[in-house]
N, C-alpha and C positions, 0 to 999 in steps of 0.2 A: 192720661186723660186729656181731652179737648176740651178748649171750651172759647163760648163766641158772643163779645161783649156788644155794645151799642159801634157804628162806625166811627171816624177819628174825625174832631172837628177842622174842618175845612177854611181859610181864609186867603182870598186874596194878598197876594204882595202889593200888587200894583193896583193904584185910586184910579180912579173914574171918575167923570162928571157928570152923569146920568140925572135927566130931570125922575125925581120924586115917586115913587110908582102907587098910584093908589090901591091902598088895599082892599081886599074883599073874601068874604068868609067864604072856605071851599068844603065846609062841612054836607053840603048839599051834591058835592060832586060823588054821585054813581060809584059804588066802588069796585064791581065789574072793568071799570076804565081805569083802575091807577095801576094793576100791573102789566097792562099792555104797555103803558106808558113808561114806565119802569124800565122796562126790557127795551124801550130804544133810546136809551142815555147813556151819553158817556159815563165813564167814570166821576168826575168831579161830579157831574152833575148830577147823578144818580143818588153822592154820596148828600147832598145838599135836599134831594128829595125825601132821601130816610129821616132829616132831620128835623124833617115839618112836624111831625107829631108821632103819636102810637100807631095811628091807622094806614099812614103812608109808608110806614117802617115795614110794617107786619105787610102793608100789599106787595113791597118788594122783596119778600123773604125768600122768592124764587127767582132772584136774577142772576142768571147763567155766566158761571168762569167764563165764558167767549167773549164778553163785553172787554174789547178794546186788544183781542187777542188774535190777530191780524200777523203771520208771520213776516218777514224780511222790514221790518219796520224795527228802526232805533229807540234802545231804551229806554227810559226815564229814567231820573237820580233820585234820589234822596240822601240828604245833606242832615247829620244828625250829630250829639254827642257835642256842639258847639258850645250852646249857653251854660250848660250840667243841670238842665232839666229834658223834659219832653217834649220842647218843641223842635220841629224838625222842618227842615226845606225840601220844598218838591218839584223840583223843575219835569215838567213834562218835552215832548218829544220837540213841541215846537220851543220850547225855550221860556212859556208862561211860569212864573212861581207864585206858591202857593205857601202860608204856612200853614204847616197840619201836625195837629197835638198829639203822641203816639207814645203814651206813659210804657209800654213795651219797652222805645230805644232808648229809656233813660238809665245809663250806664251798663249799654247791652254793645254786644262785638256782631258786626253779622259775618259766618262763614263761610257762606256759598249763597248764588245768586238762581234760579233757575224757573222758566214758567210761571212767574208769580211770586211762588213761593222761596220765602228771605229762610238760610239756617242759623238759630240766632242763637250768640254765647250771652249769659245774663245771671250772674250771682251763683254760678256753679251751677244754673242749668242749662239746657241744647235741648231749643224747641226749633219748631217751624213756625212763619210766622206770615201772614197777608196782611201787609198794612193798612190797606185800603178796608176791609171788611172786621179786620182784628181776628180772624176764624187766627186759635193758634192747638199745635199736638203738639203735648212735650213728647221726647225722647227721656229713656230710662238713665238716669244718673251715672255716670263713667266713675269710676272706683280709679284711684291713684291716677289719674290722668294728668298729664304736663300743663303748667302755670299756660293759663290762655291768652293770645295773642294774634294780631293778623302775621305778623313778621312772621309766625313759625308753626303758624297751622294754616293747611288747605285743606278744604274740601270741600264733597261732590256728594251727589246726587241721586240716584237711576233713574228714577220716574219722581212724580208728587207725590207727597208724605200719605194721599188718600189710597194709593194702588196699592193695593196686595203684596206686587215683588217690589217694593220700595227698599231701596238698600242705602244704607249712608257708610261714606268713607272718609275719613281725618288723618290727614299726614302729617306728624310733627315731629323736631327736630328734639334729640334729647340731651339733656346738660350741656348745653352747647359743645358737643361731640358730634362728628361726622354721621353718627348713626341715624339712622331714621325708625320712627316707629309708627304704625299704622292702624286707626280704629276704626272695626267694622261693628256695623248691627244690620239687621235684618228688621223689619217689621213684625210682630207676631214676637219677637225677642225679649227676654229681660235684662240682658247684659251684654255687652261688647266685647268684641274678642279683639287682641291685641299680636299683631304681627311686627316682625324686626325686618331693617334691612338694615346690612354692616358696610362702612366707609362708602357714604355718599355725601361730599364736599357742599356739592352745589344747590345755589337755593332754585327749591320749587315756586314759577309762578302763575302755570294753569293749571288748571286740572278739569277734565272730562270723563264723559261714561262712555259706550258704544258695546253694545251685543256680549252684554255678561261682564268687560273688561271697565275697570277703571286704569284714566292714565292718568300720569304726572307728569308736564315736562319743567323742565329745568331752563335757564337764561342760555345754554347753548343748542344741541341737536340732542341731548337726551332726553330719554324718558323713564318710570317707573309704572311698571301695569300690575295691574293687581286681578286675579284672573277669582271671578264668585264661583265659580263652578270646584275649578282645582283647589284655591283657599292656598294660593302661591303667590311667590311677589318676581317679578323679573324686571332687568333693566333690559332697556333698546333702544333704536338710535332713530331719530324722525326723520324720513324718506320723503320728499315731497316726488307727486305725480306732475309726470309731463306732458302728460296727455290724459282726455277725459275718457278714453278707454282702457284705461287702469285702474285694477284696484284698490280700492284706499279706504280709507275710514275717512265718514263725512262730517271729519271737522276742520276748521281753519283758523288760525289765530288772525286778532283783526291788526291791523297794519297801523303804524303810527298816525300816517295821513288819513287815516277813517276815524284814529282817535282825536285825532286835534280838532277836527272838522266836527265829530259828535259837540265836542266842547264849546265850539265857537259856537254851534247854533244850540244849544244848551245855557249858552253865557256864562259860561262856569270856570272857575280859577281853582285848578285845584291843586297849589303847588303846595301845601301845608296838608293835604286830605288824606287820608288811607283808606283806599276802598280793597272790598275782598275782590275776589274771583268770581267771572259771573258767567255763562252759559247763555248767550244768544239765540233762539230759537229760530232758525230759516228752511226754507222750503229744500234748498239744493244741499247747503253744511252749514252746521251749526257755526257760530262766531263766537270764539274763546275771549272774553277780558281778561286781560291777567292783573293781580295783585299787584297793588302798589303801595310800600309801606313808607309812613313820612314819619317814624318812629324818633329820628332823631332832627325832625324840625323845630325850627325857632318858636318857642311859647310857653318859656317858662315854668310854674308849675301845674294851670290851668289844662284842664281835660280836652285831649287836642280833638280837633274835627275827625270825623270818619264818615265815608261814603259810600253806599250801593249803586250799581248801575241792578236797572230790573224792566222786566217787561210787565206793562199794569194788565192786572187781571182781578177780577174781584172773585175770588173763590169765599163760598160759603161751604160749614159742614154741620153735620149734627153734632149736638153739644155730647151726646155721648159715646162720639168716635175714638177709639182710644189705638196707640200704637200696637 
């Protein structure tokens, strides 16, 4: 079952000195004119418009996932799990922060990053989840599934949790043994099917979709695909092209110097932070984030930081969407 609460409060990090703005009552404003206006706001700002009252809320009941959904453009963070409540940090593309209240990430794991939509682990359930609109679809409960974690679970994707072929994949490592085990659902599904792969050492830290196949690669030239049609797991080895008249799969991992750079104009320190895996949406190939776990960083007993990279998109659904 879905279901889609009020949006997440919004606040500045950074003061102003702004003279004083006089107010005045917009109960007289036309309400013909508040969802044109709606639909040309950013994100923040849109989320600051639903908050004016009941009638600005409901005018923007139809504002379109495309708001701010602009390919080859760098993602935004969010910086959560800090304080051990709900509030979370949001640095946008230019680097502005924000704090924003999102009772969701409080004691929640996110698993995979893609189009908007965050896969969130949270008290033994696996939703999806749009922070910006709160729209969230659970996923049906995993029966005996491995203790949750970023260190030893990835996964991916196919499409948004709203498409028909939506397929989710979880790769995790079991009894800390070589082995690997692999959770698939389908959409339309009640349960999860469970696939093995026997002596694989190395840790996974992308992972991607492309034309039926899910891949996994590993810190060296490996990879594990997991093919939806056949319901087979294979390894393989990553080939890059050297020429653009080759065939390839249009993905790319992003480079360190495109990571340090996201950061520095991000302003972000994230040498204590675990973010998951996130899928970069681009016009030519996709751009892989990979996992980074800070599982055994300095801080004591307190609930360490965790982080998503995502690209902002405000999806709305109906509250009786169900997987």
């Amino acid at each position: 079952m879905g279901s889609m609460d009020s949006s997440p409060v919004v606040h500045s990090q950074r003061s102003s000195t702004r003279d004083q703005v006089t107010t005045r009552e917009w109960n007289d404003l036309p309400s013909e004119l508040l969802p044109p206006i709606a639909d040309r706001l950013g994100i923040i700002e849109l989320l600051r418009f639903r908050g004016v009252c009941k009638d600005w809320n409901f005018a923007s009941s139809t504002a379109s996932a495309e708001i701010e959904a602009l390919p080859n453009r760098d993602p935004w963070f969010l910086l959560y799990g800090e304080n051990n409540n709900s509030q979370c940090t949001l640095v946008t593309e230019s680097g502005k922060q924000y704090i924003i209240t999102i009772p969701e990430m409080d004691g929640a794991t996110c698993l995979a990053s893609s189009q908007g939509w965050l896969l969130v682990y949270r008290e033994g359930l696996i939703f999806f989840f749009c922070p910006f609109s709160r729209a969230r679809i659970d996923l049906p409960v995993p029966t005996k599934f491995p203790p949750m974690g970023i260190s030893d679970h990835v996964a991916v994707f196919s499409t948004p949790p709203t498409s028909q072929d939506c397929v989710v994949c979880i790769i995790c490592r079991t009894n800390k043994t070589d082995d690997l085990e692999l959770y698939v659902i389908h959409r339309g599904a009640t349960s999860w099917t469970k696939h093995k792969l026997n002596s694989f050492p190395n840790k996974i830290e992308c992972a991607a979709y492309h034309n039926g196949v899910f891949y996994y690669f590993d810190n060296t030239d490996l990879m594990v695909c997991f093919s939806i049609k056949d319901r087979s797991i294979s390894l393989g080895k990553v080939r890059y092209v050297k020429s653009s008249n080759e065939r390839c799969i249009p993905l790319r991992f992003i480079s360190n110097v495109e990571k340090e750079d996201m950061k520095k104009r991000l302003d972000l320190e994230l040498g204590d932070v675990s973010t998951c895996g996130t899928t970069v949406y681009c016009l030519n190939a996709d751009k892989m984030v990979p996992y980074e776990n800070r599982a055994n960083a300095k801080g004591g007993g307190t609930r360490r930081s965790k982080g998503v990279w995502f690209q902002p998109r405000f999806h709305q659904i109906d509250k009786m969407l169900s997987w």
